[in-house]
N, CA, C, O and CB atoms as a CASP TS submission, in Angstrom:
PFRMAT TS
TARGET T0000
AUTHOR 0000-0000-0000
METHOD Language model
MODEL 1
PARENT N/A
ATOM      1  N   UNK     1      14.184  15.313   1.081  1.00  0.00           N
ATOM      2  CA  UNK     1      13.286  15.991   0.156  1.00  0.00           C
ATOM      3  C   UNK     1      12.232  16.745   0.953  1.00  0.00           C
ATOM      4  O   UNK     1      11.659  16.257   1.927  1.00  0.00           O
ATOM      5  CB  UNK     1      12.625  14.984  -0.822  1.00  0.00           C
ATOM      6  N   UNK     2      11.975  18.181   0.390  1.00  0.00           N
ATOM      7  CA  UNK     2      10.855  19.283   1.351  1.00  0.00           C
ATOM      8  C   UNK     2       9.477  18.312   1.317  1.00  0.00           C
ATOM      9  O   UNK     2       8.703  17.881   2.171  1.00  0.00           O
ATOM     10  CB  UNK     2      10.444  21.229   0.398  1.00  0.00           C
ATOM     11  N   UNK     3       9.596  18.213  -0.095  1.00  0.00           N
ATOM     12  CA  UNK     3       7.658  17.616  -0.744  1.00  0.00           C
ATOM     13  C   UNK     3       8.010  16.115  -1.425  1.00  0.00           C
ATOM     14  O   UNK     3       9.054  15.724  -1.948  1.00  0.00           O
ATOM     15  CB  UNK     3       6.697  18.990  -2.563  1.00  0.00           C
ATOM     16  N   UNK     4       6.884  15.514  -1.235  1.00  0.00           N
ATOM     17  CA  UNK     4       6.710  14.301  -1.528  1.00  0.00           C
ATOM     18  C   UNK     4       7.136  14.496  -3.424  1.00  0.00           C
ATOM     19  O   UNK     4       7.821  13.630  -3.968  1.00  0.00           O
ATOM     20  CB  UNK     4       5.007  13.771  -0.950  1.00  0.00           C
ATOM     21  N   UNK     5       6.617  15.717  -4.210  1.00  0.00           N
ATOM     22  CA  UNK     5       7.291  15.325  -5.598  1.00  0.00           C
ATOM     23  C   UNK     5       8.549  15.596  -5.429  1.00  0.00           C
ATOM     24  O   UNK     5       9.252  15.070  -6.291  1.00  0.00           O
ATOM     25  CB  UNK     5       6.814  16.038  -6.872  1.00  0.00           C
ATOM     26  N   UNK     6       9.186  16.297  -4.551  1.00  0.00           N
ATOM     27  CA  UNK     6      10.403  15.986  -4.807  1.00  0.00           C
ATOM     28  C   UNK     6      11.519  14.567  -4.237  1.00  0.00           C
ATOM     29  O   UNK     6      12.517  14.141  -4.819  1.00  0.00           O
ATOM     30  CB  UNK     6      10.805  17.146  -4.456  1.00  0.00           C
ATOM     31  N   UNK     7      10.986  14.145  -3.085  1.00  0.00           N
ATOM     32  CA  UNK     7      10.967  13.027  -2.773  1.00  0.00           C
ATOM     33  C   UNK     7      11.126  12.149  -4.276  1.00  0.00           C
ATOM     34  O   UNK     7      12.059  11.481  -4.722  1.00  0.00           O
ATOM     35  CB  UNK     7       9.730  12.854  -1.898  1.00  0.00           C
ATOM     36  N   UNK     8       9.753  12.486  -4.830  1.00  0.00           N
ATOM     37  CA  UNK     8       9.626  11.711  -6.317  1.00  0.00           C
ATOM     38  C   UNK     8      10.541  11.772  -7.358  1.00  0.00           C
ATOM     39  O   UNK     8      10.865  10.752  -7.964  1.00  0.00           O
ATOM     40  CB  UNK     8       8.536  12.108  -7.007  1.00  0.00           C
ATOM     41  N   UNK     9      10.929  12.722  -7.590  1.00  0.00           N
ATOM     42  CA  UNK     9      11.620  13.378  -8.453  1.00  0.00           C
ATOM     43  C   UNK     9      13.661  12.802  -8.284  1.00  0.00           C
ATOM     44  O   UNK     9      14.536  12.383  -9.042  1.00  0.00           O
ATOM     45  CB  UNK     9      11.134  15.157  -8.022  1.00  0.00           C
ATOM     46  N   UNK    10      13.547  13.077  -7.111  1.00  0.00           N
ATOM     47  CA  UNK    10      15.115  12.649  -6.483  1.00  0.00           C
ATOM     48  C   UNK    10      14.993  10.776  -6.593  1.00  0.00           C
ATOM     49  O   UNK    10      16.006  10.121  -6.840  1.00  0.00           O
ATOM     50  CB  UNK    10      15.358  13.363  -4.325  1.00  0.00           C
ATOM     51  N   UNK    11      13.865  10.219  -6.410  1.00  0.00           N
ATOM     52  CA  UNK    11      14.005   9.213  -6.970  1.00  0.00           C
ATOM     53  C   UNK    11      13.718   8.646  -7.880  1.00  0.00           C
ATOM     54  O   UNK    11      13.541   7.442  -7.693  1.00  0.00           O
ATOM     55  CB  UNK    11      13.890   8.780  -6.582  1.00  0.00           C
ATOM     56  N   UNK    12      13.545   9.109  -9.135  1.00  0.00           N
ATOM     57  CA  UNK    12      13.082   9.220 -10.392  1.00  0.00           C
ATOM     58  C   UNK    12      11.704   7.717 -10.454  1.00  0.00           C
ATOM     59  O   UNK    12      11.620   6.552 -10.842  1.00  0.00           O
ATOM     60  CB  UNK    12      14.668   9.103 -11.567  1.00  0.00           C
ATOM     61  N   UNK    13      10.809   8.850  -9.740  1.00  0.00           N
ATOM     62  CA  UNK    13       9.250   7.576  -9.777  1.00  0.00           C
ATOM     63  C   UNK    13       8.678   8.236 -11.318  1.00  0.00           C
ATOM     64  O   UNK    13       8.880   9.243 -11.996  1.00  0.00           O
ATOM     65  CB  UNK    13       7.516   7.885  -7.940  1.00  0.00           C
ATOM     66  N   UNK    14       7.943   7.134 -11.375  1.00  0.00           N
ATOM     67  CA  UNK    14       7.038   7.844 -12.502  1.00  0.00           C
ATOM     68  C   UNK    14       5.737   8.318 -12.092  1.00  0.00           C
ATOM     69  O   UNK    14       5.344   7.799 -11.047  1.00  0.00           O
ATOM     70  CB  UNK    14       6.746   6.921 -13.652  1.00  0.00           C
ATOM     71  N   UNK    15       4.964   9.153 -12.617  1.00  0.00           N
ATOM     72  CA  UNK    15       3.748   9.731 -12.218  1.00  0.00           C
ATOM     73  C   UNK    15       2.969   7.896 -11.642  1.00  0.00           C
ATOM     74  O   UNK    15       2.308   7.579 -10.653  1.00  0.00           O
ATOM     75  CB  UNK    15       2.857  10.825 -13.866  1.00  0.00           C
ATOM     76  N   UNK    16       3.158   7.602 -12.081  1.00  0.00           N
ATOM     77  CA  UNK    16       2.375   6.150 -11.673  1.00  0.00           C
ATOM     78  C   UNK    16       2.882   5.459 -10.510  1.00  0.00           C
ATOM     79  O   UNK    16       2.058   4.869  -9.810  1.00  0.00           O
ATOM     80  CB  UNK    16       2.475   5.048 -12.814  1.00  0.00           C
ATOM     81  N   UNK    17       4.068   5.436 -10.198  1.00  0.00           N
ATOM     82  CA  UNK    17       4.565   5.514  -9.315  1.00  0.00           C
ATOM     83  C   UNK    17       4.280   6.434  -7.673  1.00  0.00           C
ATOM     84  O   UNK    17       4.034   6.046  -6.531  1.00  0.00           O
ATOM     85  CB  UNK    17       5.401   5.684  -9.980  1.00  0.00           C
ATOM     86  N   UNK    18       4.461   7.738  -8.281  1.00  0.00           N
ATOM     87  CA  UNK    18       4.242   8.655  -7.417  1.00  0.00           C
ATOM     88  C   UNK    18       2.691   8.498  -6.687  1.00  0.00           C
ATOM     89  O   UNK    18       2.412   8.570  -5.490  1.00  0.00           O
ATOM     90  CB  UNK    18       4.488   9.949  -8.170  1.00  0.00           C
ATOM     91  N   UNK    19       1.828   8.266  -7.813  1.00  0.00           N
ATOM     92  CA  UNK    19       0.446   8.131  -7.320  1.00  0.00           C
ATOM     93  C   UNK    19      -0.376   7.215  -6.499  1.00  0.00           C
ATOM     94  O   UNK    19      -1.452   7.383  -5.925  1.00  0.00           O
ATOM     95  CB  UNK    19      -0.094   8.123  -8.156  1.00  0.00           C
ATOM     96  N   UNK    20       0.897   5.595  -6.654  1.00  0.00           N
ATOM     97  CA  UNK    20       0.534   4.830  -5.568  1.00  0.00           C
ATOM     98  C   UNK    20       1.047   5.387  -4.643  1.00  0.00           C
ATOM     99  O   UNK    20       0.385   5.654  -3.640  1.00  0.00           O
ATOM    100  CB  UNK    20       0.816   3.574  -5.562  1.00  0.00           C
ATOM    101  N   UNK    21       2.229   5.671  -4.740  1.00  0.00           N
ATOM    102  CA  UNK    21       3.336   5.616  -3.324  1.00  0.00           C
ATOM    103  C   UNK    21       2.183   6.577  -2.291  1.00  0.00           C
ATOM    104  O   UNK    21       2.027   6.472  -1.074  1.00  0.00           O
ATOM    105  CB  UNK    21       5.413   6.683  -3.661  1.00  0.00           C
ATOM    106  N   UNK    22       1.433   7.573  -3.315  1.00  0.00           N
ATOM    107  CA  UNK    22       0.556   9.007  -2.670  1.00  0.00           C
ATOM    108  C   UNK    22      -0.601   8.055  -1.798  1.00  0.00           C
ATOM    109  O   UNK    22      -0.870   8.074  -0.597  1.00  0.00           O
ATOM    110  CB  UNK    22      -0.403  10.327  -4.229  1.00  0.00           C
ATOM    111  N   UNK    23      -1.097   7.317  -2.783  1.00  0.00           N
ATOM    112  CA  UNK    23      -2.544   6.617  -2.261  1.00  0.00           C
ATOM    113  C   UNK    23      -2.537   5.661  -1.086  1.00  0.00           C
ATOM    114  O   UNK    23      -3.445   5.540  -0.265  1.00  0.00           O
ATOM    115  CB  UNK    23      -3.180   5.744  -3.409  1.00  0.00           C
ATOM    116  N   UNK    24      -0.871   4.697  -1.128  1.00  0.00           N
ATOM    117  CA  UNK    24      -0.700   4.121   0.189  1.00  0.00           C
ATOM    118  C   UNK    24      -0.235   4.895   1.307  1.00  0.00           C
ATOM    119  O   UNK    24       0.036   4.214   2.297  1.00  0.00           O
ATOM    120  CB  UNK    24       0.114   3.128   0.099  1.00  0.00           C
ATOM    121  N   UNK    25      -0.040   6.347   1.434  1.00  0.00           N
ATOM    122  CA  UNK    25       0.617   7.228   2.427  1.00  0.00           C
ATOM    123  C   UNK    25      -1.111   7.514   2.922  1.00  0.00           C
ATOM    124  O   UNK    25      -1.446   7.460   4.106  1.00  0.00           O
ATOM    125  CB  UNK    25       1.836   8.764   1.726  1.00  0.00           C
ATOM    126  N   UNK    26      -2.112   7.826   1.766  1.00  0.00           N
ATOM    127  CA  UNK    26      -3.021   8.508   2.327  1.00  0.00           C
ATOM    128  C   UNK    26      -3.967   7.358   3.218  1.00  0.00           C
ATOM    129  O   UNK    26      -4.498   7.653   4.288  1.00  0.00           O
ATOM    130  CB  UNK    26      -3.756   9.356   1.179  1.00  0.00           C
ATOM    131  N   UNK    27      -4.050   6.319   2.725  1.00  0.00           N
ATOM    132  CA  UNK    27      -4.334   5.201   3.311  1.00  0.00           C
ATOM    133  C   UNK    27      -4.372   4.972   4.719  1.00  0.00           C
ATOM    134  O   UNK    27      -5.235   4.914   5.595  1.00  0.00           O
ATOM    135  CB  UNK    27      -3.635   4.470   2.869  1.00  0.00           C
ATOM    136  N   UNK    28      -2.673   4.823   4.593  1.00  0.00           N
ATOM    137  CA  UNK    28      -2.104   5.223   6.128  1.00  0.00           C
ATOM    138  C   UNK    28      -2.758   6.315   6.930  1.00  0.00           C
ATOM    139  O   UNK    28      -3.301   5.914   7.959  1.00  0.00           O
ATOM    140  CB  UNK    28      -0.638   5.712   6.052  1.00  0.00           C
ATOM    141  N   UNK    29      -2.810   7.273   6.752  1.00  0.00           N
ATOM    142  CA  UNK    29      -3.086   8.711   7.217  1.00  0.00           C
ATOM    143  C   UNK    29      -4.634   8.629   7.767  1.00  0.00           C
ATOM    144  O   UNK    29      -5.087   9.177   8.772  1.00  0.00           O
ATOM    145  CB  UNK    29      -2.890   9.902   5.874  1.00  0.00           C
ATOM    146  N   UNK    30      -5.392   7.694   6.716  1.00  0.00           N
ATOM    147  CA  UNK    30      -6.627   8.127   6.868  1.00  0.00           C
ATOM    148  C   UNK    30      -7.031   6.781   7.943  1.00  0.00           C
ATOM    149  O   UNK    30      -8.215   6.801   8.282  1.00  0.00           O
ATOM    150  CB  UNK    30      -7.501   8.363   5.301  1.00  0.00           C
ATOM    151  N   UNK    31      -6.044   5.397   8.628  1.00  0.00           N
ATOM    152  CA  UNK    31      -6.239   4.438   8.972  1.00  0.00           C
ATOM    153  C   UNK    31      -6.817   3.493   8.238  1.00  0.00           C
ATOM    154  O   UNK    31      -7.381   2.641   8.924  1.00  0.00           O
ATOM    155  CB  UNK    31      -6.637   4.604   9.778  1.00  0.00           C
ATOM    156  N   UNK    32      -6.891   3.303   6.821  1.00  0.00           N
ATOM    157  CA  UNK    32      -7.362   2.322   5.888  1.00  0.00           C
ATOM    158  C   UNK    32      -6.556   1.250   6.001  1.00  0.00           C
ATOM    159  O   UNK    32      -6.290   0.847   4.869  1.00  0.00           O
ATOM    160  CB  UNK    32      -7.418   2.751   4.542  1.00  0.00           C
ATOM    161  N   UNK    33      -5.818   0.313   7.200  1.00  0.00           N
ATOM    162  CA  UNK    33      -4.661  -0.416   7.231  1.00  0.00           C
ATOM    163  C   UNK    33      -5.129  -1.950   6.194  1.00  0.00           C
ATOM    164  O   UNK    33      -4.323  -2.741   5.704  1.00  0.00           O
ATOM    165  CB  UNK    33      -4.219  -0.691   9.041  1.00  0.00           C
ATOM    166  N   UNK    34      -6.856  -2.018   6.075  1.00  0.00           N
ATOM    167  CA  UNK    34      -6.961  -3.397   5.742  1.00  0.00           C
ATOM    168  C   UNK    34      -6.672  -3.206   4.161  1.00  0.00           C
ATOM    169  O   UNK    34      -6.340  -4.278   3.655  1.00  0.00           O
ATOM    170  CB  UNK    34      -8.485  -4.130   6.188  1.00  0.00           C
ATOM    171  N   UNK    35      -6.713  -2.031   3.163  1.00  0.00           N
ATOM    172  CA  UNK    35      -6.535  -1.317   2.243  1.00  0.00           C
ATOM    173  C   UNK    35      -5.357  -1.896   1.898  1.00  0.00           C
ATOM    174  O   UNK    35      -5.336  -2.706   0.972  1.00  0.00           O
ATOM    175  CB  UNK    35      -6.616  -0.003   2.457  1.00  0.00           C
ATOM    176  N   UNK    36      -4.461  -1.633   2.444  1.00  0.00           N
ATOM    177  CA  UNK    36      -2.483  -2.131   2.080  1.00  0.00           C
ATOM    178  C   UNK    36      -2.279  -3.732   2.161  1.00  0.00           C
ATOM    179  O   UNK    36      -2.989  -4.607   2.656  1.00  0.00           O
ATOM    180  CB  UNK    36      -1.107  -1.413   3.615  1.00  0.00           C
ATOM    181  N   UNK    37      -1.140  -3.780   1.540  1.00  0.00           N
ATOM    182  CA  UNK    37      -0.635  -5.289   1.631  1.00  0.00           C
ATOM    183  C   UNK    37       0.091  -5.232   3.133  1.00  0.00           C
ATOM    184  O   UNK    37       0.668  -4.321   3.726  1.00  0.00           O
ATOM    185  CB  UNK    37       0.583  -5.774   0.215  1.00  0.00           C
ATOM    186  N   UNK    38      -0.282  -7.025   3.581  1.00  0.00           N
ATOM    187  CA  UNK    38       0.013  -7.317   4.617  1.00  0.00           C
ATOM    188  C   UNK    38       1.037  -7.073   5.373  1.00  0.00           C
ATOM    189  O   UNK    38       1.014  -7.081   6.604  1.00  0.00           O
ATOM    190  CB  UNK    38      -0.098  -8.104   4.580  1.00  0.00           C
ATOM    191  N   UNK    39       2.499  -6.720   4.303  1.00  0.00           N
ATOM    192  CA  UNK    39       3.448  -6.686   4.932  1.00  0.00           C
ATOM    193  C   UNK    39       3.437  -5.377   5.533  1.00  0.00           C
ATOM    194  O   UNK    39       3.696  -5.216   6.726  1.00  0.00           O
ATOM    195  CB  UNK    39       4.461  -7.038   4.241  1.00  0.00           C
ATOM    196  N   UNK    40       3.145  -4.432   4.744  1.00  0.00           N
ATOM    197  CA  UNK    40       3.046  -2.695   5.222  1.00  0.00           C
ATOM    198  C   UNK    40       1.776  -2.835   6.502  1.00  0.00           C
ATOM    199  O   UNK    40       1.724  -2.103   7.490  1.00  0.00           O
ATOM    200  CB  UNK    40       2.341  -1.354   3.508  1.00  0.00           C
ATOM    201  N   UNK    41       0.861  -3.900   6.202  1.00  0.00           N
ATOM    202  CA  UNK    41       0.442  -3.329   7.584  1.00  0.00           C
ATOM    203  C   UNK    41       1.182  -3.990   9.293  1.00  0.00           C
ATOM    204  O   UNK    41       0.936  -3.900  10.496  1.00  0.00           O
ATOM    205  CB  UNK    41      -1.297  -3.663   7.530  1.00  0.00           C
ATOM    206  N   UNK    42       2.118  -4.604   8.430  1.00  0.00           N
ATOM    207  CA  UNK    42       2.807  -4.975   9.811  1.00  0.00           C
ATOM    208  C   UNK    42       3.970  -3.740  10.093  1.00  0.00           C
ATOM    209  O   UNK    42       4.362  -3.532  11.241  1.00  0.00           O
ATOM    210  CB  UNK    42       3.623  -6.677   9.697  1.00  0.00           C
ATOM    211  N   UNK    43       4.463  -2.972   8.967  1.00  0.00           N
ATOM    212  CA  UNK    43       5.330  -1.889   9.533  1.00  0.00           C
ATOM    213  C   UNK    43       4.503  -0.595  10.071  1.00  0.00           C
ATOM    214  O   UNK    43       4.906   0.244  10.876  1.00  0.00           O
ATOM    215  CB  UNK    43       6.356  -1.430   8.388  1.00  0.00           C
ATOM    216  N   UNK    44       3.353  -0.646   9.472  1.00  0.00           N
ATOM    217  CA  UNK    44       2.400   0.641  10.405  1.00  0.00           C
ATOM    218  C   UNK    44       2.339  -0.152  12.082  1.00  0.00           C
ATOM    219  O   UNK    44       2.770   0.578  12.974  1.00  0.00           O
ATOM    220  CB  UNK    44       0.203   0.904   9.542  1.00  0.00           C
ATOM    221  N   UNK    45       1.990  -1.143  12.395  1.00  0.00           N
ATOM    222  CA  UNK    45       1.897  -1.671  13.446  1.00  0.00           C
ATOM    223  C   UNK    45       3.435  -1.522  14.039  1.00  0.00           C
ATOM    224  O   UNK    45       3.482  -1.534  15.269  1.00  0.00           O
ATOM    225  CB  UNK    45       1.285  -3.025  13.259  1.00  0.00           C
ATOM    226  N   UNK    46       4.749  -1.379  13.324  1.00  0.00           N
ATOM    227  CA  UNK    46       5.759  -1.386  14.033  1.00  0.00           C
ATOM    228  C   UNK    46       5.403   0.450  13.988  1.00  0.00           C
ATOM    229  O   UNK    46       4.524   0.094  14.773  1.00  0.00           O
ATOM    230  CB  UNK    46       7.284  -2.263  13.380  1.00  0.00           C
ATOM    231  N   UNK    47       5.327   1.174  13.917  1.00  0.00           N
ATOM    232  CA  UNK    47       5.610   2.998  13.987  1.00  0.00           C
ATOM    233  C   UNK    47       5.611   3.275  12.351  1.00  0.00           C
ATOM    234  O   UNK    47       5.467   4.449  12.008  1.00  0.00           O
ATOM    235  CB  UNK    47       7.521   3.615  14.868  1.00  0.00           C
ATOM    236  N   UNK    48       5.747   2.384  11.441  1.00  0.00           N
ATOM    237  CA  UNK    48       5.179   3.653  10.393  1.00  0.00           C
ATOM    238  C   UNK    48       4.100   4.792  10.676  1.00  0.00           C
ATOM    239  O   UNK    48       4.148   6.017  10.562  1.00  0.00           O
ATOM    240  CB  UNK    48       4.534   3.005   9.223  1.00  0.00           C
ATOM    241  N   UNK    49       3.240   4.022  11.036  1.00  0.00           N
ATOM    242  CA  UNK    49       1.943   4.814  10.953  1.00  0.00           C
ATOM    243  C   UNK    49       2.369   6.794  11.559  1.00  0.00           C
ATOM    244  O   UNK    49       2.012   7.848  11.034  1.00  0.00           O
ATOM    245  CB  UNK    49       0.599   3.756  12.270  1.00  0.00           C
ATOM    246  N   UNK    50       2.968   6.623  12.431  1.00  0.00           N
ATOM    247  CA  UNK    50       3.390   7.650  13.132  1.00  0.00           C
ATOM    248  C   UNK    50       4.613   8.598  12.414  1.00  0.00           C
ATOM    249  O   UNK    50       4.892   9.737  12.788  1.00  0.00           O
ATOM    250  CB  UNK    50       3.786   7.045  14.417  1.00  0.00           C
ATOM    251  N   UNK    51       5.145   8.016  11.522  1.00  0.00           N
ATOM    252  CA  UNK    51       6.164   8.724  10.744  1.00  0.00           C
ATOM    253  C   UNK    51       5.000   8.862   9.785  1.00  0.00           C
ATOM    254  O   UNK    51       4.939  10.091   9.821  1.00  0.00           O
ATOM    255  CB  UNK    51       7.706   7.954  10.258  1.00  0.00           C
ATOM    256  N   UNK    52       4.198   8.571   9.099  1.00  0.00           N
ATOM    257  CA  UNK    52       3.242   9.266   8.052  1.00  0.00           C
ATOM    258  C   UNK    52       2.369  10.370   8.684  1.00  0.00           C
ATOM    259  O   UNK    52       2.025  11.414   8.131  1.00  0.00           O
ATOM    260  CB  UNK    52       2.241   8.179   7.377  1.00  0.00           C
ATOM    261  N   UNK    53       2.056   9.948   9.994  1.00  0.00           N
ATOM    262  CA  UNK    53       1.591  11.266  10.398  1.00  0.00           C
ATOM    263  C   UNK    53       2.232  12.776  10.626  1.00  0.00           C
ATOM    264  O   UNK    53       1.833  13.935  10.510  1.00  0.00           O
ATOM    265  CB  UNK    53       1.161  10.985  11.404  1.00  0.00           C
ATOM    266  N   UNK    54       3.741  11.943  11.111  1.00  0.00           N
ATOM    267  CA  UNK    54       4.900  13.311  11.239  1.00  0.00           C
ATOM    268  C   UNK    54       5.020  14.133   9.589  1.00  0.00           C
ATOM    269  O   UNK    54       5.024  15.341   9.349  1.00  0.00           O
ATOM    270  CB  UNK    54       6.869  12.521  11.744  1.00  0.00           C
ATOM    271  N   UNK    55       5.080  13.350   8.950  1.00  0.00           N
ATOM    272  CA  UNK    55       5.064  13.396   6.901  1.00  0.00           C
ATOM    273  C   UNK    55       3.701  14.589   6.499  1.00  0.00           C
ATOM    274  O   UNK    55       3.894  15.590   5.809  1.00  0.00           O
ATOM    275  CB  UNK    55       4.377  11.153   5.929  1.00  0.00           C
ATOM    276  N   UNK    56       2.707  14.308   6.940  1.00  0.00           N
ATOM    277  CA  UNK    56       1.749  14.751   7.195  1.00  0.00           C
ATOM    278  C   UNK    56       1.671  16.525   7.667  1.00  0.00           C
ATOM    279  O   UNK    56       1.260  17.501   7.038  1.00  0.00           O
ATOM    280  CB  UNK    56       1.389  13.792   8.055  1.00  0.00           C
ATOM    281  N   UNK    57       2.224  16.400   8.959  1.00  0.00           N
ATOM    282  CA  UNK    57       2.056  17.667   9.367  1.00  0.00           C
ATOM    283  C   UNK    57       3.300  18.343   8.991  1.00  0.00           C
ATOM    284  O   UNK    57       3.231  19.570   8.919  1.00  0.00           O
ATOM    285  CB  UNK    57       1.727  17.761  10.788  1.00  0.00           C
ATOM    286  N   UNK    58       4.418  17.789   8.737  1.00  0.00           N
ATOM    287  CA  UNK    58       5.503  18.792   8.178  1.00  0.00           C
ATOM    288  C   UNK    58       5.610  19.412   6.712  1.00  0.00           C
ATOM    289  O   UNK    58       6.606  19.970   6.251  1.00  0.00           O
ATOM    290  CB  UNK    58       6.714  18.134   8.323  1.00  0.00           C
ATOM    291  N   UNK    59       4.404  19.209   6.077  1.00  0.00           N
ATOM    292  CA  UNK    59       3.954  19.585   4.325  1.00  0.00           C
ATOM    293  C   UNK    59       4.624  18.906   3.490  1.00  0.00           C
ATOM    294  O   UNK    59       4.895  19.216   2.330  1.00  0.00           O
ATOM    295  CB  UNK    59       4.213  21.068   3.750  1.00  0.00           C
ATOM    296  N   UNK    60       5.001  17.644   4.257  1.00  0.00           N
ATOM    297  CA  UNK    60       5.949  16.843   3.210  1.00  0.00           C
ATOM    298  C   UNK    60       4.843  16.225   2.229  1.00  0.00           C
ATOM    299  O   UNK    60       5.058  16.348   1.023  1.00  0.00           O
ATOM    300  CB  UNK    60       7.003  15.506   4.003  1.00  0.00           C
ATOM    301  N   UNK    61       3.846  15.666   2.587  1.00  0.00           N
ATOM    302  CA  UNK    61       2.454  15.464   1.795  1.00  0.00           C
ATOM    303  C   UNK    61       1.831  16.535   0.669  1.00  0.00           C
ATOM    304  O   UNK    61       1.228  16.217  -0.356  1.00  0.00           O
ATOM    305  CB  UNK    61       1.373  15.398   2.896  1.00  0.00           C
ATOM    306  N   UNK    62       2.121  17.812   1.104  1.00  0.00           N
ATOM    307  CA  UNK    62       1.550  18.749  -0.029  1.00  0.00           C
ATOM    308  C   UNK    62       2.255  18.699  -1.343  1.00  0.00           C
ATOM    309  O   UNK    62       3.449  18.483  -1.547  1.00  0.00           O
ATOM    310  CB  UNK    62       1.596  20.212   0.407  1.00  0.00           C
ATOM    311  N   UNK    63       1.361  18.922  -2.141  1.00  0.00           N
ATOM    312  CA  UNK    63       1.960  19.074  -3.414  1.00  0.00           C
ATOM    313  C   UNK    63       2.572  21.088  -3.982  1.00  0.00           C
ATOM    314  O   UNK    63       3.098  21.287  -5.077  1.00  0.00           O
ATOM    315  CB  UNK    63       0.526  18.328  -4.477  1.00  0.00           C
TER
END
């Protein structure tokens, strides 16, 4: 998927959906790790963190 709604869309989220999935990416992005549940902050500690940043600069984040 180019953009995160379509990302959304191809996986049929719901706007409520979409808006966490948005708020824990930005989280990430912005280093809010204590923000997320424990388990996600153990996959930012494995390299998520670095694939949200790649997400980030390729406009996959823009709406």
């Amino acid at each position: 998927a180019k953009t995160i709604r379509n990302f959304a869309e191809k996986t049929h989220m719901s706007s409520a959906e979409l808006e966490h999935f948005r708020n824990i990416m930005q989280m990430i992005h912005d280093g809010r790790l204590e923000e997320i549940p424990i388990f996600a902050q153990e996959a930012v500690n494995q390299g998520l963190a670095s694939l949200v940043e790649k997400l980030y600069e390729s406009g996959f984040m823009d709406q």
